[in-house]
Rosetta silent file (secondary structure, phi, psi, omega in degrees, C-alpha in Angstrom):
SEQUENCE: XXXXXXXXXXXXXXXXXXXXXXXXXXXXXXXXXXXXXXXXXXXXXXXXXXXXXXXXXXXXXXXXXXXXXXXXXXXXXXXXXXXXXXXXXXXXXXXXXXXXXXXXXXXXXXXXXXXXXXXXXXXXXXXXXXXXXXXXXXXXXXXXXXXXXXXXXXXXXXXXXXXXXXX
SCORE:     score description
SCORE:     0.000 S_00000001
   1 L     0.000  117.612  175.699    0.866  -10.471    9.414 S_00000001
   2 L   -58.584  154.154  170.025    0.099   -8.125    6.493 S_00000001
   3 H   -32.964  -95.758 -157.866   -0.353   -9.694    2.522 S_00000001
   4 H   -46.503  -53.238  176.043    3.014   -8.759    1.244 S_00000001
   5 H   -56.287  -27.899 -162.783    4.719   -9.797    4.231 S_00000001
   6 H   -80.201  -18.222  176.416    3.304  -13.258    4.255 S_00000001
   7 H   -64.950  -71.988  169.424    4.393  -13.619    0.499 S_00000001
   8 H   -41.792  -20.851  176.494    8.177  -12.444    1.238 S_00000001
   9 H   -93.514  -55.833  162.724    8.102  -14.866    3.659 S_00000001
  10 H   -35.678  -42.972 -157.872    6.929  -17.800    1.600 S_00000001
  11 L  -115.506  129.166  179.636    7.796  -17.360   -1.720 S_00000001
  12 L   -78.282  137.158  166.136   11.349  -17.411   -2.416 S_00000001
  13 H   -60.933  -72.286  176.070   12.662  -14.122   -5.172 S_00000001
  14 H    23.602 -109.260 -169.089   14.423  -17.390   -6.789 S_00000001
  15 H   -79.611    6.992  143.821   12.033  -18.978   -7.730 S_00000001
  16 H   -60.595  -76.746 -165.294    9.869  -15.750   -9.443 S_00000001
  17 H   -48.844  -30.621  179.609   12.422  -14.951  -10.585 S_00000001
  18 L   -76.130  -16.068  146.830   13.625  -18.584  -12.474 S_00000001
  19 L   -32.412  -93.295 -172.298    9.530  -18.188  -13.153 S_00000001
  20 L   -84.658   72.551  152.019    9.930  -15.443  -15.966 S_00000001
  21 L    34.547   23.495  163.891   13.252  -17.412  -17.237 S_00000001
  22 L   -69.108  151.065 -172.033   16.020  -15.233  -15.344 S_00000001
  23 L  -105.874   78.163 -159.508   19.216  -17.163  -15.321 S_00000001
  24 L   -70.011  152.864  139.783   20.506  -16.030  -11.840 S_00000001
  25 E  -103.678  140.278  175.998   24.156  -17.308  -11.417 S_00000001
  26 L   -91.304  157.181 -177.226   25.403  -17.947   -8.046 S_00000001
  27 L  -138.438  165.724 -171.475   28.446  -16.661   -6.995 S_00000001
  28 L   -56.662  -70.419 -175.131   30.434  -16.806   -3.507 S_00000001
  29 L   -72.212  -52.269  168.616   28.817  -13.532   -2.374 S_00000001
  30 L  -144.733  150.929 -174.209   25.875  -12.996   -4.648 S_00000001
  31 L  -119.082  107.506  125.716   23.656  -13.813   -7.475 S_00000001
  32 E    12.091   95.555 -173.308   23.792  -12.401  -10.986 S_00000001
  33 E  -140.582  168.375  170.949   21.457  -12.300  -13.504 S_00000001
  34 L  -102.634  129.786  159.911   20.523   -9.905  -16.804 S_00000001
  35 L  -111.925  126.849 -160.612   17.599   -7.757  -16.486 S_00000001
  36 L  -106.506    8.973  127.130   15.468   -6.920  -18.923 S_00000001
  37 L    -4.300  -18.729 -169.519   13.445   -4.396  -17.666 S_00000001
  38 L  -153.753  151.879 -170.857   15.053   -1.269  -18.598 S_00000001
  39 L    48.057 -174.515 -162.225   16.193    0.293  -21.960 S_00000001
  40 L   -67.864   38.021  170.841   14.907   -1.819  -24.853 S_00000001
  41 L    81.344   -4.532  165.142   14.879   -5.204  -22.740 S_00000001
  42 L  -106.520  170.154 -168.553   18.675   -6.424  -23.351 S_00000001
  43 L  -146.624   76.756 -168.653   21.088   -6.576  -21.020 S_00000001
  44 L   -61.598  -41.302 -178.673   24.690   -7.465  -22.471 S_00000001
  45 L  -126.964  150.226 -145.479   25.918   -8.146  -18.866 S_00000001
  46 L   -66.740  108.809  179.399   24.669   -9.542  -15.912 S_00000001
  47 L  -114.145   22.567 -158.989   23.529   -5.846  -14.283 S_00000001
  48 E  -130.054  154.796 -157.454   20.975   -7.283  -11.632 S_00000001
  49 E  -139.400   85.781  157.102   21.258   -8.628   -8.082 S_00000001
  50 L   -54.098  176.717 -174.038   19.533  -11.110   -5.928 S_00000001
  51 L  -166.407   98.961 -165.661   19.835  -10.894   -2.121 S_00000001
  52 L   -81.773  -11.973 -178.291   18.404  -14.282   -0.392 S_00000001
  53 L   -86.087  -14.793  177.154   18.711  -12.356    3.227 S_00000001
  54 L  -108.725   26.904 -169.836   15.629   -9.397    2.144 S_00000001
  55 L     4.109   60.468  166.731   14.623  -11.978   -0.562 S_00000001
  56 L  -138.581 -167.575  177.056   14.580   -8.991   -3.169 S_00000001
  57 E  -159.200  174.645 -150.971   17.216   -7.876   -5.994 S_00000001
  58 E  -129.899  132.569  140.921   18.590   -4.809   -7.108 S_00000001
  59 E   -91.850  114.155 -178.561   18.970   -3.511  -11.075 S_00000001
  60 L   -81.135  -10.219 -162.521   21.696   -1.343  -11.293 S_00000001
  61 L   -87.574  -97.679 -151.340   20.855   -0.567  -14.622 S_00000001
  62 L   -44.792  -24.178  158.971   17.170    0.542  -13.703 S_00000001
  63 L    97.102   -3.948 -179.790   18.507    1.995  -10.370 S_00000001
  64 L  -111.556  151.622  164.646   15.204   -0.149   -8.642 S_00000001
  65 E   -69.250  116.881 -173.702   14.616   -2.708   -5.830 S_00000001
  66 E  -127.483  119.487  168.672   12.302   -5.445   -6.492 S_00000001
  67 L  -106.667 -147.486 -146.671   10.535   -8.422   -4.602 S_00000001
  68 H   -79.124  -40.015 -178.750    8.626  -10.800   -5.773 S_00000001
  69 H   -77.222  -52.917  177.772    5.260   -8.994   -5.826 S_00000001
  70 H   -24.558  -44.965 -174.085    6.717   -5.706   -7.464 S_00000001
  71 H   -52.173  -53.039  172.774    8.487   -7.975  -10.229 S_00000001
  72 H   -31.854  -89.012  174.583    4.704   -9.351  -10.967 S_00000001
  73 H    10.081  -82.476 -179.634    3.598   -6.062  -11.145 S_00000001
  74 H   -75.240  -10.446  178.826    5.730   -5.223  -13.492 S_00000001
  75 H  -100.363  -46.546 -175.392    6.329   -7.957  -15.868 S_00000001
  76 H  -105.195   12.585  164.740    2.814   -8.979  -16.106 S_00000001
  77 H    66.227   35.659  163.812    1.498   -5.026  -15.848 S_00000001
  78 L   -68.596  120.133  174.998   -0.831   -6.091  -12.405 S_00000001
  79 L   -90.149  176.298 -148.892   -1.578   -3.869   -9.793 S_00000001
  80 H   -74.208  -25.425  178.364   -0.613   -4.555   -6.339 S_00000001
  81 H  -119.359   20.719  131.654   -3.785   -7.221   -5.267 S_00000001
  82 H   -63.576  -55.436  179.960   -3.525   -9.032   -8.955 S_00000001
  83 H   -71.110  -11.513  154.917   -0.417   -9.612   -8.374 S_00000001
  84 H   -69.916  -52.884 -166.253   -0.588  -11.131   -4.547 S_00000001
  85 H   -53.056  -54.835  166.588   -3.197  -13.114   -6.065 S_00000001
  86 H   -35.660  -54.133  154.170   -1.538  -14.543   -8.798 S_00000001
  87 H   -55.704  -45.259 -169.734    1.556  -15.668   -6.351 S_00000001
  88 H   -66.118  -36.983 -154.823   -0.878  -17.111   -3.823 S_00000001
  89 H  -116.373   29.160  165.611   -2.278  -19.208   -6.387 S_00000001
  90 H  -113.476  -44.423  172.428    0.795  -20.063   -8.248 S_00000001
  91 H   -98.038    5.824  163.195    2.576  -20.875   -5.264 S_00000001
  92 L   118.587   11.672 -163.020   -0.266  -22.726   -3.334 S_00000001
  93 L   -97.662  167.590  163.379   -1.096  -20.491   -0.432 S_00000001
  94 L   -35.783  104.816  168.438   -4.377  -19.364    0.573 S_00000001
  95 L   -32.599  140.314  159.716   -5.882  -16.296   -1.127 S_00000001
  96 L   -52.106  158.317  173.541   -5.899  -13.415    1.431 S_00000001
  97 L  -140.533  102.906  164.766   -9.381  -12.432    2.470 S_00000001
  98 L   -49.861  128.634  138.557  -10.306   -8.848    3.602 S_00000001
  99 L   -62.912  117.248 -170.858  -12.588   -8.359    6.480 S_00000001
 100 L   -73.474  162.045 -164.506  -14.490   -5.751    5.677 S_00000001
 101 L   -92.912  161.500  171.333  -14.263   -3.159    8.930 S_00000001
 102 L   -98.688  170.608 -161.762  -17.846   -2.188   10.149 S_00000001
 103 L   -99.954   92.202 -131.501  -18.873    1.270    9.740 S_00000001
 104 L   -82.134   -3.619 -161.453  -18.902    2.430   13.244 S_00000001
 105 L  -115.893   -5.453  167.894  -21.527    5.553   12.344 S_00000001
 106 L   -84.340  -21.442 -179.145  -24.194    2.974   10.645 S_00000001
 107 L   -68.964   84.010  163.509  -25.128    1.708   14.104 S_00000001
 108 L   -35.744  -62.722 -172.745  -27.584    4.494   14.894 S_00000001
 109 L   -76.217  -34.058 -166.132  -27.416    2.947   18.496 S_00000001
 110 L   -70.800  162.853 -160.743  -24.165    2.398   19.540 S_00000001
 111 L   -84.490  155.330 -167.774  -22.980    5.245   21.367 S_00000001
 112 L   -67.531  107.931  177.559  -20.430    8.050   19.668 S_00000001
 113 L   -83.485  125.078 -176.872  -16.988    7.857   20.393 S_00000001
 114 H   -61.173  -42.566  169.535  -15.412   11.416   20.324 S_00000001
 115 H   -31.688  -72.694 -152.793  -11.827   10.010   18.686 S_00000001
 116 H   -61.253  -31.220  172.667  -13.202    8.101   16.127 S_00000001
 117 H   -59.060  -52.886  171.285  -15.569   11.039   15.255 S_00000001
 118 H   -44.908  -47.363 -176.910  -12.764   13.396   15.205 S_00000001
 119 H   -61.318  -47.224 -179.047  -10.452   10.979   13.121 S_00000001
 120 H   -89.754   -6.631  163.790  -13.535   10.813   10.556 S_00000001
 121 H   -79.268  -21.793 -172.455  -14.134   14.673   10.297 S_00000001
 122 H   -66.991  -58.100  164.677  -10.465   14.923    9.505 S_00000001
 123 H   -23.655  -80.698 -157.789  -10.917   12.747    6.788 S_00000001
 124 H   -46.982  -58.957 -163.481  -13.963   14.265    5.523 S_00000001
 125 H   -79.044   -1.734  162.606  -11.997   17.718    5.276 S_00000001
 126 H   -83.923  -39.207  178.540   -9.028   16.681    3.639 S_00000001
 127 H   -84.347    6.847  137.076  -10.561   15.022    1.189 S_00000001
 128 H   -56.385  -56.353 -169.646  -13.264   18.220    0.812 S_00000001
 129 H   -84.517    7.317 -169.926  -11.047   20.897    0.905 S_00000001
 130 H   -86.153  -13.479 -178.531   -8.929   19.535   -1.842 S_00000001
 131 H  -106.284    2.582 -179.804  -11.138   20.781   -4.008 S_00000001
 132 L   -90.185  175.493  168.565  -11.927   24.313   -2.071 S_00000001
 133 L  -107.670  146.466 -163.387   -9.706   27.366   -2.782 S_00000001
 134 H   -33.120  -44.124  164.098   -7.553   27.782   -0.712 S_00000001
 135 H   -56.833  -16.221  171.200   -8.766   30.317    1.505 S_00000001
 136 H   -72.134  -63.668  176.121  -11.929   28.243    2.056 S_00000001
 137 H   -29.677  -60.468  162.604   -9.751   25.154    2.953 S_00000001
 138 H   -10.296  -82.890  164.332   -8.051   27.499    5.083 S_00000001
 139 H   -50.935  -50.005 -158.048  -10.930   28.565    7.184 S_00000001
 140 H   -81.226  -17.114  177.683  -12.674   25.138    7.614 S_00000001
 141 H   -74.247  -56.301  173.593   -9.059   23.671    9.224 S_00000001
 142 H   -20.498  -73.273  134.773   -8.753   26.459   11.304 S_00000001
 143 H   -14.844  -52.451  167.562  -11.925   25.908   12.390 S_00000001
 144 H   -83.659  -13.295 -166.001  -11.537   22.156   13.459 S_00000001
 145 H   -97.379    5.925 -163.284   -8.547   22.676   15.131 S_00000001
 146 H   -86.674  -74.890  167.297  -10.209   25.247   16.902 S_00000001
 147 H   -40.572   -5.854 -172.354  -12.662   22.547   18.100 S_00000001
 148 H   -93.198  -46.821 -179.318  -10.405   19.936   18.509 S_00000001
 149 H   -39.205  -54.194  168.397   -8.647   22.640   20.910 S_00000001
 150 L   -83.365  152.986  173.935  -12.158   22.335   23.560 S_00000001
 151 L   -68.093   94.758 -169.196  -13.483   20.274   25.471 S_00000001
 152 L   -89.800  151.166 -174.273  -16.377   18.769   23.302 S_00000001
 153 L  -101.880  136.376  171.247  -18.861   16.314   24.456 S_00000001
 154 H   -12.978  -58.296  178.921  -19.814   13.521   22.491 S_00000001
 155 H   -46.387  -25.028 -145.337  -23.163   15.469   21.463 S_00000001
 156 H  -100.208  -57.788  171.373  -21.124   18.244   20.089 S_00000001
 157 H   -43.519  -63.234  147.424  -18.934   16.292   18.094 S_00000001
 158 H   -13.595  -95.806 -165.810  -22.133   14.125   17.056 S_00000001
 159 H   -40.265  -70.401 -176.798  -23.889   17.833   15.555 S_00000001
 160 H   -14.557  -85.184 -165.486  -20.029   18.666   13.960 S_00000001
 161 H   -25.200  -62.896  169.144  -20.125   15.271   12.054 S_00000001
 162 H   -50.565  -58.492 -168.744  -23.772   16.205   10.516 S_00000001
 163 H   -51.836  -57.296  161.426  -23.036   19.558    9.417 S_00000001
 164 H   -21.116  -78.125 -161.721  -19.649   17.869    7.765 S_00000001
 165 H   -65.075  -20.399  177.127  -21.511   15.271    5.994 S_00000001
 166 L  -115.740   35.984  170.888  -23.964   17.625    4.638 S_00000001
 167 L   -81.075    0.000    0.000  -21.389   20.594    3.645 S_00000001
């Protein structure tokens, strides 16, 4: 289960929202609140929308969708892993913890898998050519897909990779 989902599932929009003092009113159908988000922060009438089955809400005024971590975001001006953090530890749950992935190319010995090599020259040249002109860019794709096109042996792929990392 990814971060954000495990949040959406836990943490009720509610209660963030009745957090930063919105006053939803319930209604038969839906619940009603003023948002102050958009235009200078008033709201003469209730223009905002909770929704307890995607536990997110809707501003018609601001025209956006919000759950719980976006609202953070935006109300306390957070980026996307301040603001999981902040909910985990406001509403009790366990910080998340990355695993960091191992780096399958520091391992001198283990043996080369042609995918993953392929997958990481791809990389390498998109984020390399973004900065070539175009016709350079051009050339060096050409050029991989040309290689992607034969059958390359581990070895080959292996030599590719070096020449990449030291273009």
């Amino acid at each position: 289960m990814k971060r954000s989902e495990r949040i959406k599932e836990k943490i009720s929009i509610f209660s963030v929202l009745h957090s930063y003092n919105y006053d939803v009113v319930n209604t038969p159908t839906e619940q009603q609140f003023r948002c102050n988000l958009h235009g200078d922060g008033s709201d003469s009438s209730p223009s905002a929308r909770a929704y307890p089955d995607s536990n997110s809400w809707y501003c018609f005024a601001c025209g956006r969708t919000r759950d719980a971590i976006s609202t953070v975001m935006e109300i306390e001006g957070l980026n996307f892993n301040q603001a999981c953090r902040a909910l985990e530890l406001k509403y009790g749950l366990p910080v998340w913890q990355y695993k960091e992935k191992a780096d399958p190319f520091e391992d001198k010995s283990a043996p080369v898998d042609t995918n993953t090599l392929k997958l990481r020259v791809e990389k390498m040249l998109e984020s390399r050519t973004r900065d070539l002109p175009l016709e350079r860019s051009l050339v060096m794709w050409e050029a991989y897909n040309m290689l992607c096109s034969i059958d390359s042996t581990d070895k080959q792929w292996a030599k590719l990779y070096g020449k990449v990392l030291n273009a």
